[in-house]
Wavefront OBJ file of the C-alpha trace (Angstrom):
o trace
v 135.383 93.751 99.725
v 138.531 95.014 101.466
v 139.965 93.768 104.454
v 139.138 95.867 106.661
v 135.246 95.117 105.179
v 135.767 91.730 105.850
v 136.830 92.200 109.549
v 133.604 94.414 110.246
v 131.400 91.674 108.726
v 132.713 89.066 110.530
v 132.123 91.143 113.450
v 128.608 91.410 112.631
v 127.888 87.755 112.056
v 129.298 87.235 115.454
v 127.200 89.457 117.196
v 124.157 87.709 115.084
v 124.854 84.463 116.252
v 125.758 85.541 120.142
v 121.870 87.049 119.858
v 119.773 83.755 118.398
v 120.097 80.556 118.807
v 120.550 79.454 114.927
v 124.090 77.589 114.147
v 126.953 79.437 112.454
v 126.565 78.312 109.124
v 122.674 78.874 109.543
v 123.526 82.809 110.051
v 126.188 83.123 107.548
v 124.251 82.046 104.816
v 121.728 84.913 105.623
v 123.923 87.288 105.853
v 125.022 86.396 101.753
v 121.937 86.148 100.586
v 121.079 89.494 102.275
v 124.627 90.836 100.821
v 124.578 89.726 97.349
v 127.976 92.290 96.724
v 130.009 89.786 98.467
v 131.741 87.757 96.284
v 132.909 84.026 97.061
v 136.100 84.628 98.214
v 134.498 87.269 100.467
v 131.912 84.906 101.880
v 134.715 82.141 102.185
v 137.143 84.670 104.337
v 134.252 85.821 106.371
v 133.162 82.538 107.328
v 137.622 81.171 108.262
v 137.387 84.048 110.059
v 134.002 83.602 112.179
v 135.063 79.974 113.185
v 138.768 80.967 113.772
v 136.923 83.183 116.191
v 133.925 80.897 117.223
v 136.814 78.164 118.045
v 139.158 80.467 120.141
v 136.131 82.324 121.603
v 136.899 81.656 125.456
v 140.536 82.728 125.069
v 139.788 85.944 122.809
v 137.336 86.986 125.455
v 139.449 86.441 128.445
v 142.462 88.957 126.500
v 140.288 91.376 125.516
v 139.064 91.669 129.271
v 136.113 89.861 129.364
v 134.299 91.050 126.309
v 131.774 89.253 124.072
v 130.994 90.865 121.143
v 132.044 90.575 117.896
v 134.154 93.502 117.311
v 136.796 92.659 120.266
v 136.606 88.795 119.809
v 138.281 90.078 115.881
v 140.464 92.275 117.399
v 141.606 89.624 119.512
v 142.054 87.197 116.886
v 144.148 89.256 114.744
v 146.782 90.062 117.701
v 146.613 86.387 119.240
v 145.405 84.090 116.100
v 146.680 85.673 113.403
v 149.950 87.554 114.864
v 149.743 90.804 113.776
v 151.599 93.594 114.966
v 149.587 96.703 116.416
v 150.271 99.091 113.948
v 149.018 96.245 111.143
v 145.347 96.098 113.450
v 145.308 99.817 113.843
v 145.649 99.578 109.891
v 142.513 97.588 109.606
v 140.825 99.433 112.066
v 141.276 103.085 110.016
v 137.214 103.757 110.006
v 137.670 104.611 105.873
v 134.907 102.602 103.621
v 132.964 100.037 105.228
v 135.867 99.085 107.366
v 135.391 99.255 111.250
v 136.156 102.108 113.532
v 139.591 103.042 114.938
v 140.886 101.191 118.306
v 140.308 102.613 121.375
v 142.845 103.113 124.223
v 141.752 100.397 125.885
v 141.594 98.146 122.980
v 145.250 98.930 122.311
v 146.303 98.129 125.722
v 144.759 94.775 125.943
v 146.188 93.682 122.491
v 149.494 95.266 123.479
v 149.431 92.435 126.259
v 149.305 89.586 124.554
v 152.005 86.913 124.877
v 152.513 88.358 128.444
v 151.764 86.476 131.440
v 150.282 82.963 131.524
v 146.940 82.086 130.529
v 144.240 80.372 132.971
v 144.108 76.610 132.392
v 140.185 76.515 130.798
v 141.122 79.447 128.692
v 144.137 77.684 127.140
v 141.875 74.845 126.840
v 139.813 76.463 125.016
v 136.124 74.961 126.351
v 133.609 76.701 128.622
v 135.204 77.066 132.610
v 132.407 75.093 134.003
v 132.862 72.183 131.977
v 136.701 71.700 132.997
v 136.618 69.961 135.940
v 134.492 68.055 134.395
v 136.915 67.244 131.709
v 139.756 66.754 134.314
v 138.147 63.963 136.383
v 137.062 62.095 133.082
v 140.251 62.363 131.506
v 142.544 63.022 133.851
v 146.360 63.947 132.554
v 144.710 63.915 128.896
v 141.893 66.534 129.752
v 143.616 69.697 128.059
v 144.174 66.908 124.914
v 140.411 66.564 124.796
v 139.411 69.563 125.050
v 142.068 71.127 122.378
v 140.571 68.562 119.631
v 137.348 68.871 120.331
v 137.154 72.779 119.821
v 140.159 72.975 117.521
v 140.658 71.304 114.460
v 138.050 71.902 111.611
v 136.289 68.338 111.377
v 136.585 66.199 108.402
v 133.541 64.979 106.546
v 132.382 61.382 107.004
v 130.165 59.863 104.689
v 128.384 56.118 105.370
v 128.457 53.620 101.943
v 124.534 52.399 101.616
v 125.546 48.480 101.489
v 122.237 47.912 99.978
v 123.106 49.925 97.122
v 126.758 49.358 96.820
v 129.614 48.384 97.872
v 132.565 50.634 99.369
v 134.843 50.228 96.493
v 132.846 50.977 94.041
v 131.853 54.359 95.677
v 135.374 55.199 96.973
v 136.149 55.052 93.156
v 133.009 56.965 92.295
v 134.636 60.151 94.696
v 137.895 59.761 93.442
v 136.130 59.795 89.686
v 134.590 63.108 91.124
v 137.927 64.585 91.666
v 137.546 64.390 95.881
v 139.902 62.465 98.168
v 138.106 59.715 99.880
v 140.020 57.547 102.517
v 138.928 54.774 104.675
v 137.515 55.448 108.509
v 139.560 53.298 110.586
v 136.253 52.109 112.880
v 133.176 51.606 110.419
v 133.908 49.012 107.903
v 131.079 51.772 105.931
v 133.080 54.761 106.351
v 134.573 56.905 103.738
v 135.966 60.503 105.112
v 136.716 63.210 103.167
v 139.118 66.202 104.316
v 137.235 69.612 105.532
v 139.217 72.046 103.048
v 137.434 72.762 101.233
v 134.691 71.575 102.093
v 132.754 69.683 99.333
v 129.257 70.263 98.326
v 128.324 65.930 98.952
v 125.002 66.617 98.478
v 125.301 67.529 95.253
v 127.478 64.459 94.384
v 125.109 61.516 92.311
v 126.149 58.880 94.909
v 124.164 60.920 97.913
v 120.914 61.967 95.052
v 120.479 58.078 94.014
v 121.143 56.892 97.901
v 124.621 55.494 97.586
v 125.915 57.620 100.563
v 124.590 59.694 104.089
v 126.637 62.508 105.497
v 127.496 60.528 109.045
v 130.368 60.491 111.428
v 131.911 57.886 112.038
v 131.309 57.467 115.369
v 127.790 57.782 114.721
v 128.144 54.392 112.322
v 129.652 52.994 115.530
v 127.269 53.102 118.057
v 124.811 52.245 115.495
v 126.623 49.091 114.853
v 127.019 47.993 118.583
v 123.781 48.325 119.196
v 123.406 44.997 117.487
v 120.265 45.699 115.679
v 119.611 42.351 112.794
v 117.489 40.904 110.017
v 114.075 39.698 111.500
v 113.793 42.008 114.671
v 111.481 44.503 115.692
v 113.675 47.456 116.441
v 112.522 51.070 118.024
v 114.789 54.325 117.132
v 113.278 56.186 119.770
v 114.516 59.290 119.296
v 114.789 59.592 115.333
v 115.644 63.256 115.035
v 117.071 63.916 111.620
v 116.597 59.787 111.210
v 120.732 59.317 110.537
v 120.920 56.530 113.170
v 117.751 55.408 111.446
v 119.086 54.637 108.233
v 122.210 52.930 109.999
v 119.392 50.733 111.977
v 117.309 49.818 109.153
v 120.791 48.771 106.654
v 121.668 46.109 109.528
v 118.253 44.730 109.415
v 118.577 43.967 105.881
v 115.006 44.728 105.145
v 113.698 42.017 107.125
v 112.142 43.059 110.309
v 109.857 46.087 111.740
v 111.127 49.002 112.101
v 109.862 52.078 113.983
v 111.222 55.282 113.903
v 109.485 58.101 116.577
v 110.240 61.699 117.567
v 108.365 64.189 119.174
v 108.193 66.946 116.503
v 106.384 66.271 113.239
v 108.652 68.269 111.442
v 111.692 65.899 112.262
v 109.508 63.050 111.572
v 108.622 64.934 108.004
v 112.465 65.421 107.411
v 113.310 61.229 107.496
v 110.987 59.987 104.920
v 112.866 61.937 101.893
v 115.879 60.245 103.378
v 114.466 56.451 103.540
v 113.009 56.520 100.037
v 116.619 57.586 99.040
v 118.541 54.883 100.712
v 115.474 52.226 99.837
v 114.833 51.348 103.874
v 111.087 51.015 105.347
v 110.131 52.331 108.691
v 106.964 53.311 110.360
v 107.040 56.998 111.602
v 105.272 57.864 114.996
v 104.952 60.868 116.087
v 105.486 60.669 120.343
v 103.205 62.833 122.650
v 105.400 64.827 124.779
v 104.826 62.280 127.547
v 105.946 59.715 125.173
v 102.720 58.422 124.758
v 101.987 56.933 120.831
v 103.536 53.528 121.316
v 101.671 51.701 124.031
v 101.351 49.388 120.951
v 104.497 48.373 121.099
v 104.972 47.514 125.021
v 107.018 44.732 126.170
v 107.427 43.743 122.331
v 110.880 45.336 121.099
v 114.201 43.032 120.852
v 115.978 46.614 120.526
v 114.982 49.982 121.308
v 117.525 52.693 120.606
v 118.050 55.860 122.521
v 119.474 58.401 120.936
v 118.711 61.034 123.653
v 118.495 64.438 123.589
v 121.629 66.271 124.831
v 124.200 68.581 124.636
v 126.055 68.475 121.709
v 128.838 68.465 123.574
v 130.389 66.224 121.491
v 130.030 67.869 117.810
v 131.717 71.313 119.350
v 134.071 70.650 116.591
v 131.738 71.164 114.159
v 129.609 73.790 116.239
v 132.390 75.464 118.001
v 129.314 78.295 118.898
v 126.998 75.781 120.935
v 129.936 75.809 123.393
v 129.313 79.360 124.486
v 125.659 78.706 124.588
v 125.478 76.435 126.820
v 124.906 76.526 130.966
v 124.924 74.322 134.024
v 120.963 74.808 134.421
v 120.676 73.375 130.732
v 122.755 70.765 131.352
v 121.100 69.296 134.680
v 117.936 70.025 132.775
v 118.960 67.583 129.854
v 119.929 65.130 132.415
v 116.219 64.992 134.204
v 115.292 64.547 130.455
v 117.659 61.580 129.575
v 116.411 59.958 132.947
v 112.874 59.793 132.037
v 112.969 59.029 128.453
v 115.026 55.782 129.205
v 112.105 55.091 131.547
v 109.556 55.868 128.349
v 111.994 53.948 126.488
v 112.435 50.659 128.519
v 108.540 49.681 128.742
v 108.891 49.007 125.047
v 111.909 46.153 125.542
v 110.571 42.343 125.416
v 112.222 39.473 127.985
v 115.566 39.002 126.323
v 115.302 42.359 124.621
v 117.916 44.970 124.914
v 117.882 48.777 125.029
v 120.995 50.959 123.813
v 121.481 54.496 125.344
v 123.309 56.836 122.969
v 124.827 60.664 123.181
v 126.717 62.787 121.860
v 128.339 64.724 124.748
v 131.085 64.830 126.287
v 129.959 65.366 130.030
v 129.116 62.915 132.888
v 125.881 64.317 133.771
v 124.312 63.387 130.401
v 126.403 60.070 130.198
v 127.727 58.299 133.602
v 125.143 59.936 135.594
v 122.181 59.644 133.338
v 122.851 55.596 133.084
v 123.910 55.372 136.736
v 119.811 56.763 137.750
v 118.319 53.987 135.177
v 119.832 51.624 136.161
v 119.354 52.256 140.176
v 115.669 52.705 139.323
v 115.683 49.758 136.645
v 117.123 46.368 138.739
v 115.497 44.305 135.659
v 117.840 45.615 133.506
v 121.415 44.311 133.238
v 124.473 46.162 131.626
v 125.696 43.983 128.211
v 129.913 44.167 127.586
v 130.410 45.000 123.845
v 133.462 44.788 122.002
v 135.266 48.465 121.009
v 136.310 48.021 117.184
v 139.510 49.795 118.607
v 139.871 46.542 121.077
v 138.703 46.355 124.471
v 135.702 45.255 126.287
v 133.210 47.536 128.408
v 129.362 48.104 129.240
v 130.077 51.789 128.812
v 131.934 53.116 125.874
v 133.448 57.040 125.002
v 134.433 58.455 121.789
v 135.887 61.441 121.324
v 137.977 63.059 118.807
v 141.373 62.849 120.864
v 140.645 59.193 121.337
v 138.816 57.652 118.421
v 139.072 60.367 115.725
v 135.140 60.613 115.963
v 132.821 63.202 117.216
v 132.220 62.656 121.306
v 129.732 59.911 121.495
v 129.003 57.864 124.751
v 127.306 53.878 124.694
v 125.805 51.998 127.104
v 123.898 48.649 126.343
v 121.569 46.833 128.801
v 119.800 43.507 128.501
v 116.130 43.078 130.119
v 116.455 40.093 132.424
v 112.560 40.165 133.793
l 1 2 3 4 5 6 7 8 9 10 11 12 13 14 15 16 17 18 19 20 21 22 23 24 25 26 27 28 29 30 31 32 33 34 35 36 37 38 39 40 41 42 43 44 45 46 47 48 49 50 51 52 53 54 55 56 57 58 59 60 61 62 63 64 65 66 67 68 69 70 71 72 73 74 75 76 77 78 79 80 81 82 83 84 85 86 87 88 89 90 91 92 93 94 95 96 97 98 99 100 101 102 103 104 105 106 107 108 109 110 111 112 113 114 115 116 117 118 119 120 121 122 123 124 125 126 127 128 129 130 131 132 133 134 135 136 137 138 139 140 141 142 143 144 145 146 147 148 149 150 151 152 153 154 155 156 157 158 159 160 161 162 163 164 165 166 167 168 169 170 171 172 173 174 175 176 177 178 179 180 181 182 183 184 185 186 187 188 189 190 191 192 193 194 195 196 197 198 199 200 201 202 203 204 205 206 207 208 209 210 211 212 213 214 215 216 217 218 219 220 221 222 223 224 225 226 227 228 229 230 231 232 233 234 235 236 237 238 239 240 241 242 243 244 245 246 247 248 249 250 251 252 253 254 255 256 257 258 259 260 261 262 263 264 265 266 267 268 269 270 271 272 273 274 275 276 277 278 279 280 281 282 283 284 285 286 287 288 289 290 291 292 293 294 295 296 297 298 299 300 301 302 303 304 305 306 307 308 309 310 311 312 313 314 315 316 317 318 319 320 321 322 323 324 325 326 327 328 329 330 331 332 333 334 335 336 337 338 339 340 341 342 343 344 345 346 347 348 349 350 351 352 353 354 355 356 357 358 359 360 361 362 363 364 365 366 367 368 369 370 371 372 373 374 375 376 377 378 379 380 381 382 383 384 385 386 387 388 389 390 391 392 393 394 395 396 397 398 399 400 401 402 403 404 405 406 407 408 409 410 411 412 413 414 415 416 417 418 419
């Protein structure tokens, strides 16, 4: 493919994922499978150029006057991202082969602006305007740091070390054996990360096939950790979704215990088994009514139950730079009203003594502060537990983010039933 080829594809794929709802990597695999002329390095330069564009979307729109689709976000890249000089995009733009049209007047003149004037706060920020001041009274001075390395940098790869299977030294030796880079997460005492370019293919590798290692940030292994869960108890992964968290649960229970892992689609539940019988950890799978009915069994008897609620995503916009441009305010107070109830669900499983942990992965008060602050006003039986940060420091309420911890954006809150 030429260039020029390359551009128009890209533009394509953009306008693909704009219309559904599937993730970027989701909708450029389609689109080689349905283009089997496209060679590797074609695929790869489609792709750098699709989350170059996916990253910088908010800016690219706001130069190119407001537009959305994938043909102006490109030719904003290539003046703004990439540098080029006009007559270099008019080049590219010639209309010969499969390459796309020629520019239009107005095209030219909004590329012929750049570097002129300076740009709106949110747009150098590079995150959706109605989540800045947002971002501003949460981080104050180091808001515009937040949201730069949330959206920007391409995330690295963090894999956690199955303890039951073997130890971290062996498989940090293991990926080095396999010719990949391996290096020691500062937080999880399990963590292994491994850079983003280029990306490596880990589930391939023999270590993830025989159950050695799980694809799982880091922060992830965190909040798993601090939520305390240990050999002999009966703990509750509420929310299981792709059952990550559960694995984490199940390793600190050392296979002594009960654990129960529940979601409310059977295909999620479907998706965890393969995982357990590869890591060697037992759970019992319930599938949850969409009242949260299914584990009335289970009331008043849980030392932990972990919520892993539904949110966002806020938090992994490094990795899904798109989701950023999906979402709204309405979803978001939506998502709150859901976080608020399930807790509810949630706590009538927790014993006298027992705890409950509340776990997301956003970055925004409404699903984190907020969502907590409305439990615990409706919950008086419940008391907040201080845990101890494995970056030092001591707080009911935790945030991780990538400016601060390295980590995707993860927020932690622990409480103690007292009654």
């Amino acid at each position: 493919m030429t260039p020029a080829a390359r551009l128009a594809a890209a533009a394509s794929v953009l306008d693909s994922i704009a219309q559904g709802r599937h993730p970027a990597e989701v909708v450029l695999k389609a689109w080689g499978q349905q283009n089997r002329y496209a060679g590797s390095k074609d695929r790869r330069a489609i792709a750098d150029r699709v989350y170059k564009v996916l990253r910088a979307r908010g800016r690219l729109s706001w130069i190119m006057g407001g537009r959305e689709d994938g043909r102006a976000l490109v030719i904003g890249s290539l003046a703004t991202l990439d540098g080029l000089p006009i007559e270099e995009i008019e080049a590219l733009h010639s209309g010969d082969g499969y390459g796309p049209r020629p520019l239009s007047k107005q095209e030219r003149s909004r590329i012929a602006l750049v570097g002129e004037g300076e740009l709106p706060g949110w747009v150098a920020a590079g995150i959706p305007e109605f989540v800045v001041e947002d971002f501003k009274t949460t981080y104050g001075d180091r808001w515009t740091e937040e949201a730069r390395e949330l959206m920007q940098p391409r995330a690295p790869i963090d894999l956690r070390v199955n303890s039951s299977k073997a130890d971290i030294d062996a498989v940090e030796a293991e990926l080095k054996e396999a010719e990949l880079s391996p290096e020691r997460t500062p937080w999880s005492p399990w963590g292994l990360r491994l850079a983003a370019e280029p990306p490596p293919n880990v589930q391939a590798l023999e270590a993830f096939r025989e159950g050695r290692i799980e694809i799982q940030d880091e922060g992830s292994q965190v909040v798993c950790a601090l939520a305390g869960a240990r050999p002999g108890m009966t703990v509750v992964d509420y929310c299981a979704g792709g059952g990550g968290k559960t694995l984490g649960l199940g390793l600190a229970m050392e296979g002594q215990g009960r654990l129960v892992a529940s979601d409310v689609v059977q295909k999620r539940i479907d998706n965890i088994r393969p995982r357990l019988e590869r890591a060697g950890v037992e759970a019992d799978l319930r599938l949850l009514g969409q009242n949260g009915g299914g584990l009335e069994d289970l009331n008043g008897e849980a030392d932990l139950v972990f919520v892993d609620a539904p949110c966002s995503g806020s938090g992994t916009w490094r990795r899904r730079p798109e989701d950023a441009w999906r979402l709204t305010p309405e979803e978001v107070q939506r998502l709150h009203a859901l976080q608020v109830r399930i807790l509810g669900q949630a706590a009538r499983l927790v014993k006298p003594g027992g705890r409950l942990a509340y776990v997301t992965c956003s970055m925004l008060t409404a699903e984190n502060e907020a969502s907590v602050d409305a439990f615990e006003a409706a919950h008086p039986d419940f008391s907040p537990v201080v845990v101890s940060a494995p970056w030092g420091g001591e707080a009911a309420r935790l945030r991780l983010s990538p400016a601060a911890t390295g980590t995707d954006g993860f927020f932690f809150a622990l409480y103690e039933r007292t009654a």
